[in-house]
C-alpha angles and dihedrals in degrees: 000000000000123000116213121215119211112218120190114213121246143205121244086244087061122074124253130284101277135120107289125193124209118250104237087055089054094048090054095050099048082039090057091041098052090042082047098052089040091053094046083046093047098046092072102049081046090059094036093053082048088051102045098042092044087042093042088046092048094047093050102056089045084060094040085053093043089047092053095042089057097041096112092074081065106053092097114095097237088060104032100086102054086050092055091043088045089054093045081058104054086043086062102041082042093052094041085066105048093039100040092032089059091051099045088050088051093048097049088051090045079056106041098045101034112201137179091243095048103129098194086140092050099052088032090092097043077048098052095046089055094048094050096039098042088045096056089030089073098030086059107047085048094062094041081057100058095044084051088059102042089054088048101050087030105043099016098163088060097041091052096049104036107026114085144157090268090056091049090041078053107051087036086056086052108049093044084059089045096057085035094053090050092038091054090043090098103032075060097053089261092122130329134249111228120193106262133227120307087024096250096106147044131213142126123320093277089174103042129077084221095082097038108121084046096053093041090052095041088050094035092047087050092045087047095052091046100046093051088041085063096041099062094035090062091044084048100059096036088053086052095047097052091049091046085053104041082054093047091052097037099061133037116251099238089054096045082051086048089060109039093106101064132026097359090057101069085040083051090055102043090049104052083049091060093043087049087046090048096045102044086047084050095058093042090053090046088052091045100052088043095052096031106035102076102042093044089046088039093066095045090053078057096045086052104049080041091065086046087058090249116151117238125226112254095202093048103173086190094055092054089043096055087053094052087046087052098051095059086057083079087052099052099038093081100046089070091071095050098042091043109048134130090262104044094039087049099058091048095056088041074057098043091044105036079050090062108037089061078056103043120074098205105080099180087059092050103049087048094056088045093056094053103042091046117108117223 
């Protein structure tokens, strides 16, 4: 049995003889295939944006609980301030996820299932203010943290006597207007917000010379928090440490264990809260340079080619990469105050020094190192 192909003839202007498909159905089906791979690429940064904004919320509100449980450490005056500045803190990383969460979701709908009615330009100026006044919001009370704590271990009688709640009420109350001034500018007319690549998120005109003088204030006020957060915290601990060591070499260490339950007690006790302070500020400042460091130093890398002439990239993955870094400061944030609390921190210097004190022959020592390094 023999099958016969029909073959038309053709011009030298048409194509060959082989099997051709009409436009409009290859348009549908790359259509389809590039609507297909978006979607399969979209489902995971959907479920990512749910799980950072349900896992940032939850951990949180864990810190927020552990911080008011223990607020009776910081009754004193000395200590009141940073626990009022610490909770100011949480407030603002808890309600950049759930502001700034709720934004991002919609926007990645808005993207997965495109309609006539989506307003992503309409919210994108109400999305790009969150995200400039939550983001300062938590770079600078970081940093008024950390100079809180520097005055307080490094001039302790002034701290004591001039530092209280009102002031930190009151530098809390400025640089919240000051992240909401800039954060309002281009809801003003003062700069636009643009939505962002890959059209997930909205923020100043990174790639543009228009915003400029926005993007360079909103970098140069985060560098600036940041900088000055690691530099009292280093004065600050090695402040501590001089003072741990001077008190170490001065007295010998049976008459320091002789003493522990009077007067050295309630030294004990003042000094393990400000190591817990220091070394939870510490780790904050470490996070935050970590998160926030690349993508503040990474638009000012653009402002700067900008002001070359050199075009930006539109589609800047790093960009987008240094965002996603920054976001998970507010996550981990908390989790400093959960890690790095009295009770944790306690029970791993009871293990290092229980450790040693099997190993030392010199009990009285021991017990004596133990006493001043334990958290209570």
């Amino acid at each position: 049995m023999t099958t016969t192909i029909l073959v038309t003839p053709f011009s030298n202007s048409s194509t060959p003889p082989t099997l051709q498909q009409s436009p409009e159905v290859n348009r549908s089906d790359l259509s389809s295939q590039t609507n297909g791979t978006a979607t399969s690429n979209h489902l995971p940064n959907l479920l990512m944006s749910c799980f950072t904004m349900t896992f940032g919320t939850i951990s949180n509100l864990t810190a927020l609980a552990i911080l008011v449980k223990s607020r009776g450490r910081f009754q004193r005056q000395s200590k009141a301030p940073f626990f009022h500045l610490t909770v100011a803190l949480l407030l603002a990383d808890l309600g950049g996820h759930l502001i700034l969460g709720a934004f991002a979701l919609l926007m990645h709908i808005n993207k997965r299932y495109p309609t006539s009615s989506n307003n992503n330009e309409k919210f994108c100026p109400f999305f790009g203010a969150s995200m400039v006044f939550f983001g300062l919001c938590s770079l600078l009370i970081g940093g008024a943290m950390a100079v809180e704590r520097c005055v307080a271990i490094t001039l302790p009688f002034y701290h004591m006597s001039t530092i209280t709640v009102a002031h930190a009420q009151g530098i809390l109350l400025f640089l919240c207007s000051v992240a909401c001034g800039l954060a309002l500018l281009p809801v003003f007319g003062v700069g636009n917000y643009t939505i962002q690549f890959p059209d997930t998120w909205c923020f100043l005109q990174i790639h543009n010379p228009v915003d400029k003088t926005l993007v360079m204030t909103f970098s140069c006020l985060g560098l600036t928090a940041l900088t000055l957060s690691l530099l009292c915290n280093i004065l600050s601990g090695l402040v501590l440490l001089q003072a741990r060591i001077k008190s170490s070499s001065s007295t010998n260490p049976s008459a320091r264990f002789a003493r522990r339950g009077s007067s050295a007690s309630s030294s004990s006790l003042f000094c393990s809260l400000d190591m817990e302070m220091i070394i939870q500020l510490a780790v904050i400042t470490a996070v935050s340079c970590v998160c926030w460091g690349p993508f503040l130093v990474h638009i000012t890398i653009i402002q700067h080619k900008l002001s070359l002439g050199v075009p930006a990239n539109m589609e800047d993955g790093f960009t987008l990469l240094g965002l996603r870094m920054a976001a998970w400061n507010q996550i981990l944030d908390p989790w400093v105050y959960i890690l790095l609390r009295k009770t944790v921190l306690s029970r791993v210097c009871r293990g290092f020094y229980f450790q040693r004190a099997t190993m030392s022959p010199n009990n009285y020592s021991v017990e004596y190192r133990r006493e001043a390094f334990h958290l209570q």
